[in-house]
N, C-alpha and C positions, 0 to 999 in steps of 0.2 A: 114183702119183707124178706129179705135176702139172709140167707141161712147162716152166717156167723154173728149177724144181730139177733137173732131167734133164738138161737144156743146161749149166747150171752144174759140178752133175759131170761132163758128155764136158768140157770147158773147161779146168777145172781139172785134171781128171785130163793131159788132153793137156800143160797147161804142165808140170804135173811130171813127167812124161816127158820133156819136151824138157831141164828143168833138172835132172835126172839121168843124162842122155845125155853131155848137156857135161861135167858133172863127172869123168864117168869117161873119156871122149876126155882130155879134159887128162889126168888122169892115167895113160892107158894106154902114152902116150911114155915115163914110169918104168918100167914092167914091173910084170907083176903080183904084188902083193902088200899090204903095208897102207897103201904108201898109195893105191892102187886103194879099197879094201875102204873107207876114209876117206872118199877123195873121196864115193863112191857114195854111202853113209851121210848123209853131209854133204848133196848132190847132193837124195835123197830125201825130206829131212825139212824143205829150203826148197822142192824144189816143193809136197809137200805141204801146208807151213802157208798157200804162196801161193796155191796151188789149192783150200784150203781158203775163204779170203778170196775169190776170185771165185765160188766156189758159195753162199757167202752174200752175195755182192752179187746174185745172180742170185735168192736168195732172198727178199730184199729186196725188188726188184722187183714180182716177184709179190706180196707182200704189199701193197706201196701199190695196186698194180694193183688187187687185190679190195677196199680201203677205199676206193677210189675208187668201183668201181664200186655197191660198198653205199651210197657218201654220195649219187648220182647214185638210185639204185632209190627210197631213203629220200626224195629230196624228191621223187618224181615221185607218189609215195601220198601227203602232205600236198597238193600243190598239187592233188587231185583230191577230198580233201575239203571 
């Protein structure tokens, strides 16, 4: 696994934990039950899609990063023929 996909998930993984934590803080002043169970659910599946979105911006990254550096190898074998 190539290290801006790596970082991308510790990242993301971390905001979706933060943004499941909070959900269920709010709700834990209710007492436990469904809407605890709610919030979480809720809580989990936006950190997730968010945390899903910065592991592909971190993926992203990498990708330009390696067509860059192929476009830069590529003209350095032309200019030396």
């Amino acid at each position: 696994m190539n290290k801006h996909l790596l970082q991308g998930l510790i990242v993301g993984g971390v905001f979706a934990a933060v943004i499941t934590w909070v959900a269920a803080s709010d709700a834990l002043g209710e007492g436990i039950g469904l809407a605890l169970l709610a919030s979480v659910v809720f809580g989990l599946a936006a950190g997730l899609c968010i945390g899903g979105l910065i592991a592909a911006n971190f993926a992203m990254l990498e990708l330009e990063e390696k067509e860059h550096q192929e476009a830069v190898a590529h003209r350095r074998t032309h200019a030396h023929a």
